[in-house]
C-alpha positions in Angstrom: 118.5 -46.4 -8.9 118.9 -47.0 -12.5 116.9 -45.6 -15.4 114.4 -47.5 -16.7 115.4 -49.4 -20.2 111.9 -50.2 -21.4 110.1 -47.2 -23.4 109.1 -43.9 -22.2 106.8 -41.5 -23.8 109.2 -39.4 -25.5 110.8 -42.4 -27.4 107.4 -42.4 -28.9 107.4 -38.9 -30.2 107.4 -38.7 -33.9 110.9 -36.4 -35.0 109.5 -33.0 -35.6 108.6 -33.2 -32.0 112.1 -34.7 -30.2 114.3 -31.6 -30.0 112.6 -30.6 -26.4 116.2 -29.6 -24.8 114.6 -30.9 -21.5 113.6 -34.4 -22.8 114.5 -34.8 -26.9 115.5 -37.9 -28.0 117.2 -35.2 -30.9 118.8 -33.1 -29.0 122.2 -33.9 -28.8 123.2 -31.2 -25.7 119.7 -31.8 -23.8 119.1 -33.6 -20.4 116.9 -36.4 -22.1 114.4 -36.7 -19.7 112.6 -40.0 -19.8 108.6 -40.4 -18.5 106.7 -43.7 -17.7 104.1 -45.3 -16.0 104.9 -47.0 -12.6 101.7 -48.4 -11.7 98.9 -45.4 -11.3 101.9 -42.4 -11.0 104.1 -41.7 -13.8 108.2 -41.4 -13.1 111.3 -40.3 -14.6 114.7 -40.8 -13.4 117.7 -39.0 -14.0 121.2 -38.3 -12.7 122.8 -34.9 -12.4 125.8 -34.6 -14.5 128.6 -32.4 -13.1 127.8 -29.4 -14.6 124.2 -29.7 -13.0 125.8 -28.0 -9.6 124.0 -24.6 -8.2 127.4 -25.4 -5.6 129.6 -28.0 -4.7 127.4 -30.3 -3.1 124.3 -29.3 -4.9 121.8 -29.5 -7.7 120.9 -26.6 -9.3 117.6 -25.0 -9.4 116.7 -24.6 -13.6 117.9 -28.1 -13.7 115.0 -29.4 -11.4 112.1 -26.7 -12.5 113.6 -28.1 -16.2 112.8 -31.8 -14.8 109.4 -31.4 -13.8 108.3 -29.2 -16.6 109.3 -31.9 -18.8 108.1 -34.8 -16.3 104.2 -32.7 -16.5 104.3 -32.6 -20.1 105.4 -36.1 -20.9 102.8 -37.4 -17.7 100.0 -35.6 -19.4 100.7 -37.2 -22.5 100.7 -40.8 -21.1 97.3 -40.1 -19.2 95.4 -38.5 -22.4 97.2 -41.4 -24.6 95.6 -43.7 -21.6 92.4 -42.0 -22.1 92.1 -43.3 -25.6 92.3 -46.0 -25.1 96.4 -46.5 -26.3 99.3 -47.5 -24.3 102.9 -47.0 -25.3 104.3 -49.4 -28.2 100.6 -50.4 -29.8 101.2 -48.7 -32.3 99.8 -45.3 -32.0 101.4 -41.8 -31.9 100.4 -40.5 -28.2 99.4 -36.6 -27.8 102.0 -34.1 -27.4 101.7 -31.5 -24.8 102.8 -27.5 -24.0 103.3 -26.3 -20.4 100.6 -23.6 -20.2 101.8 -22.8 -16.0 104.8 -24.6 -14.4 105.0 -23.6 -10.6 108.2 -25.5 -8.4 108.9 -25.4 -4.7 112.2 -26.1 -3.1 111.1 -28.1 -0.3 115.3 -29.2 0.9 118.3 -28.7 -1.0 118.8 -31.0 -3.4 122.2 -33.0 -3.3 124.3 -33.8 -6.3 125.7 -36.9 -7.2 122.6 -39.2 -6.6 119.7 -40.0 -9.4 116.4 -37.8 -8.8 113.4 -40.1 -8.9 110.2 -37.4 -10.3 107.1 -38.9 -9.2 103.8 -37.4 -10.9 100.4 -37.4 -10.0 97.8 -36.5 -13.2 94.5 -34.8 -13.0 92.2 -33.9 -15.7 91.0 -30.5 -15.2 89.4 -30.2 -19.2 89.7 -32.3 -22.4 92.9 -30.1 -23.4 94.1 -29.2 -20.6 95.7 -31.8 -17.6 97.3 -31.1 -14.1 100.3 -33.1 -12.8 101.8 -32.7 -9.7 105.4 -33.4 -9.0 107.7 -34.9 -6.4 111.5 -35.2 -6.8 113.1 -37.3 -4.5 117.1 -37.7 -4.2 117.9 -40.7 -2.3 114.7 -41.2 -0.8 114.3 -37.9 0.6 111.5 -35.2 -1.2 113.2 -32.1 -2.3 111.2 -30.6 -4.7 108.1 -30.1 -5.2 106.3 -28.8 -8.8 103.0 -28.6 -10.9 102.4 -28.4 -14.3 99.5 -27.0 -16.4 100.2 -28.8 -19.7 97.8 -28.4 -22.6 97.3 -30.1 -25.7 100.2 -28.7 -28.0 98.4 -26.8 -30.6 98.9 -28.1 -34.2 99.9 -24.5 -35.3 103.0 -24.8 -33.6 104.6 -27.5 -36.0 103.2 -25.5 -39.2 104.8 -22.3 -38.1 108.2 -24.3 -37.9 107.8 -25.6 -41.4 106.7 -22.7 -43.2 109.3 -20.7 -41.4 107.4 -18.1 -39.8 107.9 -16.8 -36.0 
């Protein structure tokens, strides 16, 4: 199971927002979690590297609650970029999101050396505010489960960054 090579939504974030340690494009030391539509779920893909081992043998924990924190926030973003009307590579920036509530359950333990499929499921629960549910699979077999409460990122958040207040 490769990676998919087309676009996901973080290629489409603008700079200022691409530093996410879980899926920045920027970030030179983060995982760079990708998120895309596969028909009406949204997946990303990724492969452990060895350092990603809770054991020998296993993935570890922050790795996968990192992966479906990301996963939500990027899934949300595609659905509310949906919503108006947009799809990726028209032109148009899509939303950027916030986790507001990430919750994970370990369902198996998760095995190392094989590429995690995330599978997400979005709801809309309010205009601002979006629900996606998580599955990660490692070769075919569900080992995690996770949801998300991801929220429209508030615009406050980039001004405090360039004015350089806390």
């Amino acid at each position: 199971m490769e990676e998919r090579a087309g676009q996901a939504v973080q290629d489409a974030y603008p700079d200022d927002f691409a530093w996410c340690y879980g899926c920045g494009r920027l970030n030179e030391k983060g995982h760079h979690f990708r998120t895309w539509w596969e028909g009406e779920h949204t997946v990303s893909v990724y492969t452990p590297l060895p350092e990603h081992i809770a054991l020998p043998g296993f993935v570890y924990g922050g790795l996968l609650a990192s992966l479906i924190d990301c996963h939500g926030t990027g899934s949300a973003a595609l659905a509310l970029h949906r919503k108006n009307g947009h799809e990726l590579g028209d032109g148009t920036e899509p939303p950027r999101f916030v986790t507001a509530s990430l919750k994970v359950d370990f369902v198996k333990p998760t095995p190392h050396g094989v590429p995690l499929k995330a599978v997400g499921t979005v709801q809309e629960i309010h205009p601002k505010r979006w629900k996606v549910e998580t599955e990660v699979y490692a070769a075919g077999t569900l080992c995690v489960r996770g949801e998300v409460i991801a929220v429209v990122m508030p615009s406050t958040f980039l001004a405090r960054e360039r004015s350089g207040s806390e």
